[in-house]
NUGU-920258 format. One record per residue (C-alpha): residue number from 1; x, y, z. Coordinates in Angstrom, 2 decimals. Each point is the difference from the previous one (the first is absolute). Layout:
REM residues N
{n=NUM | c1=X | c2=Y | c3=Z}
...
This chain:
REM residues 355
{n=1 | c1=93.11 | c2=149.98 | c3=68.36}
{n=2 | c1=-1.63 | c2=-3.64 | c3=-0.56}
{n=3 | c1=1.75 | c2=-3.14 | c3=0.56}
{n=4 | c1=1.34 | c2=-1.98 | c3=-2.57}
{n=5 | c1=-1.79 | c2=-2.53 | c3=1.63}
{n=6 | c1=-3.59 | c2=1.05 | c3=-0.65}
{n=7 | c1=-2.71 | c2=3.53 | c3=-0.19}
{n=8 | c1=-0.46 | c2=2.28 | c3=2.27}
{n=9 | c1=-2.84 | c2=-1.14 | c3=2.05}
{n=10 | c1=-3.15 | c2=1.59 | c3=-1.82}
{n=11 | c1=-2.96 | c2=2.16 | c3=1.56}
{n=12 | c1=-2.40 | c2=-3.29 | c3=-1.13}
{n=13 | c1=2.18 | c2=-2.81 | c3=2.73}
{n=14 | c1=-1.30 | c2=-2.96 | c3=1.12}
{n=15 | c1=-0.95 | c2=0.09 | c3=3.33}
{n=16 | c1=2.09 | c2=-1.18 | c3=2.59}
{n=17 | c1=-1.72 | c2=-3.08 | c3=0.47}
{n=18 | c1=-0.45 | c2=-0.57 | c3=-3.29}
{n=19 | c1=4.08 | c2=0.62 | c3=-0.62}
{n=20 | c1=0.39 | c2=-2.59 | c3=2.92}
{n=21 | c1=-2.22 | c2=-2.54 | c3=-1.55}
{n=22 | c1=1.45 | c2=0.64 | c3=-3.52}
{n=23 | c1=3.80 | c2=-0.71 | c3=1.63}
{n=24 | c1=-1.13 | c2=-3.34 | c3=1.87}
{n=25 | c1=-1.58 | c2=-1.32 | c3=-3.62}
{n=26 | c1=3.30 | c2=0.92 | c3=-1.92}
{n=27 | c1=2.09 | c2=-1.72 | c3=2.69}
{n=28 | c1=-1.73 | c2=-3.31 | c3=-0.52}
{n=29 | c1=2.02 | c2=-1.33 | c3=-2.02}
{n=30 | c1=3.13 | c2=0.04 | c3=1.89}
{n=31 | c1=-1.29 | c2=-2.68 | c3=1.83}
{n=32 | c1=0.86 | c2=-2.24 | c3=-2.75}
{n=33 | c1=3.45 | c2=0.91 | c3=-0.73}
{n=34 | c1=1.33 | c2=-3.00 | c3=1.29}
{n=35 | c1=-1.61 | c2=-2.05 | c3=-2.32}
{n=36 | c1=-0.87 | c2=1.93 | c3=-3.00}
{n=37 | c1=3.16 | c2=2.59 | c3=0.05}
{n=38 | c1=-0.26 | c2=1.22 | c3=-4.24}
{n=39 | c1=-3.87 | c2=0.31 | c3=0.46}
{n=40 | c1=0.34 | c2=1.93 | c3=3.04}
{n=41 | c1=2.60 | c2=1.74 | c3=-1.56}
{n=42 | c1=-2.38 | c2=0.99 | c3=-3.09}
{n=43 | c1=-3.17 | c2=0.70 | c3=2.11}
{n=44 | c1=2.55 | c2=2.70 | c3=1.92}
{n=45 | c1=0.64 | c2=1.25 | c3=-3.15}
{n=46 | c1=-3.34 | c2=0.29 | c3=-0.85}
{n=47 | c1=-1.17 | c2=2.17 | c3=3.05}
{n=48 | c1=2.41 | c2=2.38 | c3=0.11}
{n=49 | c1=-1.30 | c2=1.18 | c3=-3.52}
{n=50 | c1=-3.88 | c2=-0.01 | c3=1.76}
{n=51 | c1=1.49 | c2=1.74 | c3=2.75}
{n=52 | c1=1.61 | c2=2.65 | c3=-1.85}
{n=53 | c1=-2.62 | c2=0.32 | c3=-2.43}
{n=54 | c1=-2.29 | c2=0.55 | c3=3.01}
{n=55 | c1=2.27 | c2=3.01 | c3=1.29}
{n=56 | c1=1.44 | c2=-1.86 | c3=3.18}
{n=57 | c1=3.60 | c2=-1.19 | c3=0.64}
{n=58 | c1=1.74 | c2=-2.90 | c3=-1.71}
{n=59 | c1=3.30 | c2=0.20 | c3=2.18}
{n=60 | c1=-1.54 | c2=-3.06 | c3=2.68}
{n=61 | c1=-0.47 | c2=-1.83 | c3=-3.08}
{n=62 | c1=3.24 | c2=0.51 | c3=-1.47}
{n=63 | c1=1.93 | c2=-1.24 | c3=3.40}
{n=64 | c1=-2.38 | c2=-3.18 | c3=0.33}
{n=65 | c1=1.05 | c2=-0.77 | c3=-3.88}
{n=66 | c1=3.98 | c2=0.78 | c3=0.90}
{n=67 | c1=-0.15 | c2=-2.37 | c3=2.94}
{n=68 | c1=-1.59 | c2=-2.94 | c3=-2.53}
{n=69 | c1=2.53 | c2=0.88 | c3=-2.48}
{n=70 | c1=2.73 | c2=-1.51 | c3=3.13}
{n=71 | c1=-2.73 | c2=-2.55 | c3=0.42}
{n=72 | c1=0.41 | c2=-1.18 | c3=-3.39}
{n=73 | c1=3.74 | c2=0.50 | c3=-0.38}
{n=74 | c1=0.13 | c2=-2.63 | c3=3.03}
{n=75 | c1=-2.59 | c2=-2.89 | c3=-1.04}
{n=76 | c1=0.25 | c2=0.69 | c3=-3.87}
{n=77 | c1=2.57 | c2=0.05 | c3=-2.85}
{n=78 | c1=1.87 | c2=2.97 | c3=-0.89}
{n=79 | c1=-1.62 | c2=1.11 | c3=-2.66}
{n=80 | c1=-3.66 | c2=0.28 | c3=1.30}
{n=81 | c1=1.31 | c2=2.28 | c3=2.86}
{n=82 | c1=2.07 | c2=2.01 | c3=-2.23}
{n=83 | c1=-3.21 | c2=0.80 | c3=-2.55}
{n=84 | c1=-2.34 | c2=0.51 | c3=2.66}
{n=85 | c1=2.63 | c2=2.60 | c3=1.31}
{n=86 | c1=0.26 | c2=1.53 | c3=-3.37}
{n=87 | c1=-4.09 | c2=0.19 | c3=-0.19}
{n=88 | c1=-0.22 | c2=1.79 | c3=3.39}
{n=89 | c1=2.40 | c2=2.61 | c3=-0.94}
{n=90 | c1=-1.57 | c2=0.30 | c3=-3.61}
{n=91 | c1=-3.56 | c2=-0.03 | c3=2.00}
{n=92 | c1=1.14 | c2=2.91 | c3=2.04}
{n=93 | c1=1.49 | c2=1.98 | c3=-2.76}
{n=94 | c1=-2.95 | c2=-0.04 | c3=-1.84}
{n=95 | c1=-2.33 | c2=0.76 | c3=2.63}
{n=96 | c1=2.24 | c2=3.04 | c3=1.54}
{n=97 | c1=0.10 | c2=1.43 | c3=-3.72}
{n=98 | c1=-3.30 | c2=0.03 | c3=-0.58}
{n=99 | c1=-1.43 | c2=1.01 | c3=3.41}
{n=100 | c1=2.78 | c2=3.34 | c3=0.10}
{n=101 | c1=0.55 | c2=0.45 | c3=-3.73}
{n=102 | c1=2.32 | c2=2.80 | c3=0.32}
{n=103 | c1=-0.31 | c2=1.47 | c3=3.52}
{n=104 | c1=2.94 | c2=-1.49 | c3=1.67}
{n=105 | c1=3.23 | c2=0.96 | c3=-0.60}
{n=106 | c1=2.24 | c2=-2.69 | c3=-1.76}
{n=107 | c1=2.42 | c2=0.17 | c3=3.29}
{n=108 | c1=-3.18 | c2=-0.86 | c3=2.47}
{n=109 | c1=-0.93 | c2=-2.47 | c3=-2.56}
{n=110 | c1=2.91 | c2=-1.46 | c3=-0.18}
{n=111 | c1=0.83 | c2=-0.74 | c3=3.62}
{n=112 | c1=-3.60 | c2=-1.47 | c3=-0.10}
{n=113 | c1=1.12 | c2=-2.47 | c3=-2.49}
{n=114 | c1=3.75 | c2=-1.00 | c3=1.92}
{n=115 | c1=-2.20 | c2=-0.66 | c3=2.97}
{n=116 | c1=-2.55 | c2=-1.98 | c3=-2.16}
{n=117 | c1=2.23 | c2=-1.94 | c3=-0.78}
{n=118 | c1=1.92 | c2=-0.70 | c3=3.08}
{n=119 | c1=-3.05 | c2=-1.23 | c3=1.46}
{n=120 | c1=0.08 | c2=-2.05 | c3=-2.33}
{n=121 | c1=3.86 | c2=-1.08 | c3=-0.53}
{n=122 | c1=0.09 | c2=-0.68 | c3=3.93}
{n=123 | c1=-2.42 | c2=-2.56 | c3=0.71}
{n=124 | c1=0.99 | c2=-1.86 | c3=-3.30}
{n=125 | c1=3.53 | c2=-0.19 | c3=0.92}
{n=126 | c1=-1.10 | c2=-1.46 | c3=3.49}
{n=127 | c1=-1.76 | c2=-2.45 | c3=-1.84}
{n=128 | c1=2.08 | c2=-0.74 | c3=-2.66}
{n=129 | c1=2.59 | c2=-0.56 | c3=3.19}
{n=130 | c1=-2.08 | c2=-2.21 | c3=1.62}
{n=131 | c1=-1.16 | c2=-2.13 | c3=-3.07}
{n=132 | c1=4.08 | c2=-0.32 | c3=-0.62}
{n=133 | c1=0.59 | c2=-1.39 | c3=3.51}
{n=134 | c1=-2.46 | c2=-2.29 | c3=-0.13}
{n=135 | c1=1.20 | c2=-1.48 | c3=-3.47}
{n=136 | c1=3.55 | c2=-0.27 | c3=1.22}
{n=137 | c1=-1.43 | c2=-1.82 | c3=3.23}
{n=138 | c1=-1.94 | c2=-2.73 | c3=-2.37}
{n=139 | c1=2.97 | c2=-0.01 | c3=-2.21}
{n=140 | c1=2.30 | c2=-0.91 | c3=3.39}
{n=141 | c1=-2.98 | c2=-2.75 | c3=0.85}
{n=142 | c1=0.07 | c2=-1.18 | c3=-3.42}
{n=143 | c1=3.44 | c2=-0.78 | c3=-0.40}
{n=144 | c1=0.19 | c2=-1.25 | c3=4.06}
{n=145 | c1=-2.44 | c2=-2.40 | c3=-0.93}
{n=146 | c1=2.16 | c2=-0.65 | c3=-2.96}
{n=147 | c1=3.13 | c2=-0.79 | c3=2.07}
{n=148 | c1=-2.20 | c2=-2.22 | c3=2.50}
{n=149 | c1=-1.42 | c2=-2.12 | c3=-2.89}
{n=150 | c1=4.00 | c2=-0.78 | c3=-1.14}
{n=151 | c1=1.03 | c2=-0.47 | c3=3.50}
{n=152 | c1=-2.69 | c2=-2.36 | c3=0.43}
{n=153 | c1=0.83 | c2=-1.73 | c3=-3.86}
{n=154 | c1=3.32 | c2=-0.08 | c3=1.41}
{n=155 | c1=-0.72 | c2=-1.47 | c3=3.25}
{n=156 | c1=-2.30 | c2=-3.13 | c3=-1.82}
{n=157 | c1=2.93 | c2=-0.27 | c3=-2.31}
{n=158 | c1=2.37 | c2=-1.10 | c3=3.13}
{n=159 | c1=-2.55 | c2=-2.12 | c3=1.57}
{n=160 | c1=-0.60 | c2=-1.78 | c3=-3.21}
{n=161 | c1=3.43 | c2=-0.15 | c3=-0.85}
{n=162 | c1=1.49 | c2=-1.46 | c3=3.12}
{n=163 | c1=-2.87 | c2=-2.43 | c3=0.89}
{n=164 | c1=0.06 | c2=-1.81 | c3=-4.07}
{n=165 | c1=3.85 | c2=0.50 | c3=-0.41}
{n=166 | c1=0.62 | c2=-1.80 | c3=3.26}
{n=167 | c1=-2.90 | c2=-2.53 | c3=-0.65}
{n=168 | c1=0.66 | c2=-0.37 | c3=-3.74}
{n=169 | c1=3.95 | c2=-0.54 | c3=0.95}
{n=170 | c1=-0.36 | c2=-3.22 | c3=2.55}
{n=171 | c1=-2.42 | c2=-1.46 | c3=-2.37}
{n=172 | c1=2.08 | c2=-0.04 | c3=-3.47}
{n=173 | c1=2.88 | c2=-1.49 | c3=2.74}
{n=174 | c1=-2.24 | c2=-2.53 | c3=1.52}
{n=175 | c1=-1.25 | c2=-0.63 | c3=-3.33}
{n=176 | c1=3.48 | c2=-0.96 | c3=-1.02}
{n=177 | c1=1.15 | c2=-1.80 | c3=2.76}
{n=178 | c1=-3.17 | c2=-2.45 | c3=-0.46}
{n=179 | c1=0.56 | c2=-0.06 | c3=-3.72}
{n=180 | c1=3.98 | c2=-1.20 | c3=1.16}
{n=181 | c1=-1.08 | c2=-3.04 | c3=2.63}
{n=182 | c1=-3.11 | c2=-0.71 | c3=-1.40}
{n=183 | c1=0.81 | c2=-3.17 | c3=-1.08}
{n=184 | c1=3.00 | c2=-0.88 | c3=2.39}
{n=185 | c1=-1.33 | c2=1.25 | c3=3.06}
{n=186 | c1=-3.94 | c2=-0.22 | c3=-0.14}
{n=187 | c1=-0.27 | c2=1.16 | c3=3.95}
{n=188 | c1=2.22 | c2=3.29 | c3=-0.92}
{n=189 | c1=-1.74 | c2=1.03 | c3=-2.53}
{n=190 | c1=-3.59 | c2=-0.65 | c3=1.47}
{n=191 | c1=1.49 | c2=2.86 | c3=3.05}
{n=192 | c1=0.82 | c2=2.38 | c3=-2.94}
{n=193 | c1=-3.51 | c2=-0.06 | c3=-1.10}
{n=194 | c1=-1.61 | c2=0.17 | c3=3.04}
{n=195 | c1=2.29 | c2=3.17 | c3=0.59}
{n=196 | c1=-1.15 | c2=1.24 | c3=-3.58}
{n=197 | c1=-3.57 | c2=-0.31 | c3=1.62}
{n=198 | c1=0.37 | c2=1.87 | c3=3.03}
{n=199 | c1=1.84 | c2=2.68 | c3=-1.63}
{n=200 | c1=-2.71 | c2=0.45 | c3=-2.95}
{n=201 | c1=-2.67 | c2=-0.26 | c3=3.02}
{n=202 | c1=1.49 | c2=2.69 | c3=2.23}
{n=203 | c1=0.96 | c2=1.79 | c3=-3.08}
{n=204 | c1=-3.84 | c2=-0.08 | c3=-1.56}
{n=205 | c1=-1.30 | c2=0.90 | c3=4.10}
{n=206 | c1=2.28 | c2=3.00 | c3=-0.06}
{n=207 | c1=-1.03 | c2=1.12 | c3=-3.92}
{n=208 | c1=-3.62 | c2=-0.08 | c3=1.37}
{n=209 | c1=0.24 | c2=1.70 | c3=3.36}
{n=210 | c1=1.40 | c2=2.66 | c3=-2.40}
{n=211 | c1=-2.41 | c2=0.54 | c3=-2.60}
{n=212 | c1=-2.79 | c2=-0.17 | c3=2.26}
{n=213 | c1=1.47 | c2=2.35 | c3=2.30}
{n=214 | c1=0.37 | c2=2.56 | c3=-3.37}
{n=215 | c1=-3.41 | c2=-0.73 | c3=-1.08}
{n=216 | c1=-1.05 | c2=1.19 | c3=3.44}
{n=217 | c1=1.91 | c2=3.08 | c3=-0.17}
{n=218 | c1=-1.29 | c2=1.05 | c3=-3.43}
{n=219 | c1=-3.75 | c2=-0.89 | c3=0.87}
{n=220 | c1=0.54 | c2=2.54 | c3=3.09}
{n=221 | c1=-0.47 | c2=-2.79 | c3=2.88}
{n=222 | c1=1.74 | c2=-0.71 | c3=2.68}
{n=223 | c1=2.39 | c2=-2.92 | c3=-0.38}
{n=224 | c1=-0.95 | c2=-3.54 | c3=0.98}
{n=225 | c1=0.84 | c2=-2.11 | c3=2.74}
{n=226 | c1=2.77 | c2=-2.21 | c3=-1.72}
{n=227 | c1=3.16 | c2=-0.75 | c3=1.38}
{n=228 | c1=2.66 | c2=2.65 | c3=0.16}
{n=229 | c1=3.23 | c2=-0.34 | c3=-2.42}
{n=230 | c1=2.96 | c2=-1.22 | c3=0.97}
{n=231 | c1=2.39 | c2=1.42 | c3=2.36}
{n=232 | c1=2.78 | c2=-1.64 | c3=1.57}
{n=233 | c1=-1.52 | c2=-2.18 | c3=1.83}
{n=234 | c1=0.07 | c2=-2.50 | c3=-3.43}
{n=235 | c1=4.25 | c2=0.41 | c3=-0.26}
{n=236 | c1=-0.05 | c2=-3.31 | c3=1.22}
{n=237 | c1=-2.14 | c2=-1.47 | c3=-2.54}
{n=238 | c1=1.62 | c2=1.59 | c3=-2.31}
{n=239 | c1=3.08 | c2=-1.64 | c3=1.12}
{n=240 | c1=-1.59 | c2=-3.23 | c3=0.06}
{n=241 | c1=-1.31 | c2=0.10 | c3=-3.64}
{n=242 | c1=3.43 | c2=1.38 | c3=-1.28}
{n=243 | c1=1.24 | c2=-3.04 | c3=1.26}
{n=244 | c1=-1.91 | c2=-2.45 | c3=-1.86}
{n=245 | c1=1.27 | c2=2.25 | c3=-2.70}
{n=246 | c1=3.51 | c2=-1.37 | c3=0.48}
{n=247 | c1=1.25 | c2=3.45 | c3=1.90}
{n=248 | c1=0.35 | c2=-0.76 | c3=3.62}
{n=249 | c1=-1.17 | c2=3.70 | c3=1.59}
{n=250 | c1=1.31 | c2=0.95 | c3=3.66}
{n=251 | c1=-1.51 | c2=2.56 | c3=1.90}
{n=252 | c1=1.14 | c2=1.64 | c3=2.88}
{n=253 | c1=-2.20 | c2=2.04 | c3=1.77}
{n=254 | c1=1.72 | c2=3.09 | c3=2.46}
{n=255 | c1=-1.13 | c2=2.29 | c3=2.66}
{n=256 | c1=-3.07 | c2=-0.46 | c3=1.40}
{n=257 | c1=-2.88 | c2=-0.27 | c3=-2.06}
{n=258 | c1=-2.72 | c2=2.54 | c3=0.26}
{n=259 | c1=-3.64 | c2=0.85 | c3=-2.46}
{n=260 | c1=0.85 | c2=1.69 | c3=-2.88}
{n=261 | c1=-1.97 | c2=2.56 | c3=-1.74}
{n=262 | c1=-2.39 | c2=-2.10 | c3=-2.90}
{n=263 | c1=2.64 | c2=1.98 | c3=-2.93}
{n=264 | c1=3.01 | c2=-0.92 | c3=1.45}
{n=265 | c1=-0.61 | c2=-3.35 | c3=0.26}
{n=266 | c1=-1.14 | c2=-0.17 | c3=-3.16}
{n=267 | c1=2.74 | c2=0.93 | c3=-1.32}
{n=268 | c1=2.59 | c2=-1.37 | c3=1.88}
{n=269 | c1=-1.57 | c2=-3.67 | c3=-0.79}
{n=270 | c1=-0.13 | c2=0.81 | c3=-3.70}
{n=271 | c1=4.17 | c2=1.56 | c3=0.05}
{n=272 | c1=0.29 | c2=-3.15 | c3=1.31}
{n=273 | c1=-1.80 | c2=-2.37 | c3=-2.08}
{n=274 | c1=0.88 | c2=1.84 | c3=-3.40}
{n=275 | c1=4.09 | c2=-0.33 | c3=1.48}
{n=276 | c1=-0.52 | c2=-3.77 | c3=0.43}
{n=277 | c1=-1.81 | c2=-0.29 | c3=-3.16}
{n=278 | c1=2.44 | c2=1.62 | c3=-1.71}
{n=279 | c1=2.65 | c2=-2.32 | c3=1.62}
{n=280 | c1=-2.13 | c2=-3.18 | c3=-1.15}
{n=281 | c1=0.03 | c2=1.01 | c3=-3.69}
{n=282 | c1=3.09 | c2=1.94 | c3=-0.64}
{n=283 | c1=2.97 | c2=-0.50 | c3=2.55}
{n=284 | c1=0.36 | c2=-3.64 | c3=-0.14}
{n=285 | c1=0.66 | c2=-0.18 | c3=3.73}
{n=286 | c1=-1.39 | c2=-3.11 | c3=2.02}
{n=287 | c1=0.05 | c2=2.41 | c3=3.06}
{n=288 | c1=-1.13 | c2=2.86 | c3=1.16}
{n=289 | c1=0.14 | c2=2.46 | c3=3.34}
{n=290 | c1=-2.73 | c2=1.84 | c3=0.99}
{n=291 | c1=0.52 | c2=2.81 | c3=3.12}
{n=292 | c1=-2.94 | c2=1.93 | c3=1.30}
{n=293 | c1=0.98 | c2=2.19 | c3=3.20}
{n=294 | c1=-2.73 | c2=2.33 | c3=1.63}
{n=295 | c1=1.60 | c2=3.19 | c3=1.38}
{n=296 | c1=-1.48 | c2=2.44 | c3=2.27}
{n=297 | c1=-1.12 | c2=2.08 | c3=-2.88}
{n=298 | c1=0.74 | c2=-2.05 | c3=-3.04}
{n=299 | c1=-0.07 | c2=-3.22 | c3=-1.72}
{n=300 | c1=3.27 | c2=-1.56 | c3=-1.63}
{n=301 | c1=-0.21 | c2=-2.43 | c3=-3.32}
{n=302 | c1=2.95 | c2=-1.58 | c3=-1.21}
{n=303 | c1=-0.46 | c2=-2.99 | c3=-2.82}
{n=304 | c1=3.53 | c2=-1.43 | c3=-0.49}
{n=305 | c1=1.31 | c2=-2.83 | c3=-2.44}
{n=306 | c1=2.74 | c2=-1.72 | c3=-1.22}
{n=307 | c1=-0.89 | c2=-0.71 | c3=-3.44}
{n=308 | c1=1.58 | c2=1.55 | c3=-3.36}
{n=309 | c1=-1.40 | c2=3.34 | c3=0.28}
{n=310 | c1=-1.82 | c2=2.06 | c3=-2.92}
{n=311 | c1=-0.60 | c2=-2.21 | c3=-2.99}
{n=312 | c1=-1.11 | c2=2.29 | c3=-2.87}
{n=313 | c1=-1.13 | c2=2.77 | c3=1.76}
{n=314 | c1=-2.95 | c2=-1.36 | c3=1.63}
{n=315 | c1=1.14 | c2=0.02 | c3=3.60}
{n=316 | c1=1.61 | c2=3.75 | c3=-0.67}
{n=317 | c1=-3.86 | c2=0.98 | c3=-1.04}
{n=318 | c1=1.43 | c2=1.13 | c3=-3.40}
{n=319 | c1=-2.69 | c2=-2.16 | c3=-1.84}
{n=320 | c1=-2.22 | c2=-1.18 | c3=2.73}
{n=321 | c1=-2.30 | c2=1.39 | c3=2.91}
{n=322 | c1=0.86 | c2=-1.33 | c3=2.71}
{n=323 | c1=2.76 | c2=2.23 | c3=1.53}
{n=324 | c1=-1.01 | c2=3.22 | c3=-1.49}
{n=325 | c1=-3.99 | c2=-1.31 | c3=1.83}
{n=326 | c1=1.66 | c2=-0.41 | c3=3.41}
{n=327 | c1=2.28 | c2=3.12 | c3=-0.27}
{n=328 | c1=-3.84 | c2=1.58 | c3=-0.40}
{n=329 | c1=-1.66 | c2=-1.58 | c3=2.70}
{n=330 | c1=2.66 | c2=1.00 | c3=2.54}
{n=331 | c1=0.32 | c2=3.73 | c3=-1.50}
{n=332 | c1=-4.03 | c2=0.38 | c3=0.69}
{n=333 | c1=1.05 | c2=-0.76 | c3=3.49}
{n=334 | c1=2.60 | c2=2.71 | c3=0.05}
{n=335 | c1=2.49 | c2=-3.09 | c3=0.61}
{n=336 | c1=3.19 | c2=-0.93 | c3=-1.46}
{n=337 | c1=0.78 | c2=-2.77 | c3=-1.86}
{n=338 | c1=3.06 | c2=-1.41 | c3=-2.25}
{n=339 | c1=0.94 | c2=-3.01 | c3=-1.83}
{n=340 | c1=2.79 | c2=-0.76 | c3=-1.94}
{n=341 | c1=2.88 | c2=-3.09 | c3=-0.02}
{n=342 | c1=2.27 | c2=-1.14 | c3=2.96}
{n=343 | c1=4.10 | c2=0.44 | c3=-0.09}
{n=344 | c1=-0.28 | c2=-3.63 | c3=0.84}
{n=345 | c1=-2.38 | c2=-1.30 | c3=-2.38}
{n=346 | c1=-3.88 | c2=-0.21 | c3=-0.09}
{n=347 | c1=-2.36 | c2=3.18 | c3=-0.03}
{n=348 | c1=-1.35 | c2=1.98 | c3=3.01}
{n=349 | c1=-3.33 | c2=1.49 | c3=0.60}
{n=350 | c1=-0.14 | c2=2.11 | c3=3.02}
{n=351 | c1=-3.01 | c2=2.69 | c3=0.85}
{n=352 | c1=-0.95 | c2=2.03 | c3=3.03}
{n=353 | c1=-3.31 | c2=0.55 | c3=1.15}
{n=354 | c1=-1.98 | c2=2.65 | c3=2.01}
{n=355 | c1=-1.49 | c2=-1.91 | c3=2.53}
C-alpha cells in the first residue's frame, strides 16, 4: 500500500548518490529560516510537490514545514502561522489524493490526516505559547518602566516642591519685613535683603545642581562632580535663616550622631525644612522646636510649635503638598510618619526613619 506521503519508489530511482545529493539541495533553504521564515516556508512547499512528483517521499519535508509553522507562531502574528498551517494541511491533502487516488482506505487515510495535522497543531501551539510569554514579559517591562517614569515625576515633584516652597516662603516674608522698616529702620531692612539674596542664591545653586544632574541622567552619563544635596548637616542653617525670618528655630540634636544613608538624609532634612516652612507661613508662631534623635536602628523627627494650628487646611495637606509630600517620602522608606495638632496648642510633625 503507498504512503499518503508520496509513490512507491519506481523501477527508474535515482541513484543513491544522486537521492543524497538531491536531499542536501532541497535542504538548503532551511538555512535561512531564521531570517526569511514565509519564503522558507513557500520554497518547502514547493519541494515537496518536486519530490512527490519525482516518486520519492515528502514526509521529511512535511516535519521541517510543521516545525516552521511553531517558528512562525513564535516570531510572527497570529494569523501568518495560522494560514501557513492551513496551507500545509491543504498541501498534504492534495498531494496524498492525487498520488493514491482511491487505494487507501478512508480509515488509513484518515488517521494519516489526524496525524498531519498534529504535527502540525503541536509545534504551533509551542510557539504560539512562547510568542504569548514573551508579549506578557514586554507588556510587564512596559508598564514597569511606566511606574519608574511616575515614581521618578513624583520624586522631581518633591524636590522641586520643597526646595521653591521653602525658598519662595522666606522671601515673600523678608520681602515684607523690608517693605515694613524700610524707611524707619534702613539697617533692618538692608539684613532682610541680603537674606532675600542668599536664599534666591542657594535656592538658584540647588535648582541647577538639579537640572543638570537630570540632563545627565537622560543623556545616559554618569552624573557630575557637583556637590551632593542637602542632608542634615544644613539643619542649622536652616535654623539660622528661619530666624532672620522672624521664627526663632531650636534644635536639639539626641543620641549619638552617626552617617546616614544619602535617602535618609535627604529626607529627613527636607521633613524638616518643609515643617519649619510650614510654621513660617501658616502657624504664626515666633518659635519653633526641632528634635532629631539617632537610634540604634532608626532616626526620630519631631517638628513642634506653638502657633494657631491649621489655618484653612493648608497645614492638614487638604489643599496643599506639603504634608501629603513628606507622608510620601517617609512611606518610600518603609517609615512612619504623622502630623496633626497638639492638645495644648500648635501642630506636631513627628516621622521615623530606617536608618
Amino acid at each position: 500500500m503507498a504512503s499518503p506521503f508520496g509513490l512507491q519508489r519506481p523501477v527508474f530511482a535515482p541513484a543513491l548518490g544522486l537521492r543524497a545529493a538531491l536531499a542536501v539541495v532541497l535542504a538548503l533553504a532551511v538555512g535561512w529560516a531564521g531570517r526569511r521564515p514565509e519564503q522558507v516556508f513557500g520554497v518547502l512547499l514547493a519541494e515537496s510537490v518536486a519530490v512527490v512528483l519525482l516518486g520519492e517521499r515528502a514526509w521529511p519535508l512535511f516535519l521541517a514545514m510543521g516545525v516552521l509553522v511553531g517558528y512562525l507562531a513564535a516570531v510572527r502574528p497570529r494569523r501568518i502561522s495560522v494560514l501557513a498551517g492551513v496551507t500545509e494541511l491543504a498541501v498534504w491533502w492534495g498531494e496524498a489524493m492525487a498520488v493514491n487516488h482511491d487505494l487507501v482506505e478512508f480509515s488509513d487515510f484518515a488517521s494519516s490526516l489526524l496525524g498531519a495535522a498534529a504535527s502540525i497543531a503541536i509545534p504551533w501551539a509551542i510557539g504560539n505559547s512562547i510568542r504569548q510569554q514573551r508579549c506578557y514579559s514586554q507588556a510587564l517591562r512596559a508598564y514597569a518602566a511606566g511606574q519608574a517614569v511616575t515614581a521618578e515625576r513624583l520624586r522631581i515633584a518633591r524636590e522641586l516642591h520643597d526646595a521653591v516652597a521653602h525658598s519662595i516662603g522666606v522671601i515673600a516674608i523678608q520681602a515684607g519685613a523690608a517693605s515694613l522698616v524700610l524707611d524707619v529702620e534702613p539697617a533692618g531692612a538692608r539684613r532682610a535683603l541680603d537674606a532675600i539674596e542668599a536664599t534666591s542664591r542657594e535656592t538658584l545653586a540647588g535648582l541647577r545642581r538639579m537640572l543638570v544632574s537630570l540632563r545627565q541622567a537622560e543623556a545616559g552619563e554618569d552624573p557630575p562632580a557637583t556637590a551632593p544635596l542637602a542632608g542634615l548637616e544644613a539643619v542649622d542653617r536652616l535654623a539660622d535663616t528661619m530666624a532672620q525670618a522672624g521664627v526663632e528655630v531650636d534644635v536639639r540634636w539626641r543620641g549619638r550622631p552617626r552617617p546616614l544613608p544619602s535617602e535618609v538624609d535627604l529626607a529627613a532634612f527636607r521633613i524638616v525644612q518643609e515643617s519649619v516652612t510650614n510654621v513660617v507661613r501658616h502657624a504664626g508662631a515666633h518659635r519653633c522646636e526641632v528634635h532629631i534623635t539617632y537610634q540604634e536602628e532608626e532616626l526620630d523627627i519631631e517638628v513642634l510649635d506653638d502657633g494657631r494650628g491649621p489655618v484653612l487646611g493648608h497645614r492638614t495637606g487638604t489643599t496643599g503638598y506639603g504634608i501629603s509630600g513628606m507622608r510620601e517620602r517617609v512611606a518610600l522608606l518603609n517609615g512612619r510618619f504623622s502630623a496633626g495638632s497638639r492638645p495644648e496648642g500648635g501642630f506636631r510633625v513627628a516621622a521615623r526613619l530606617p536608618a
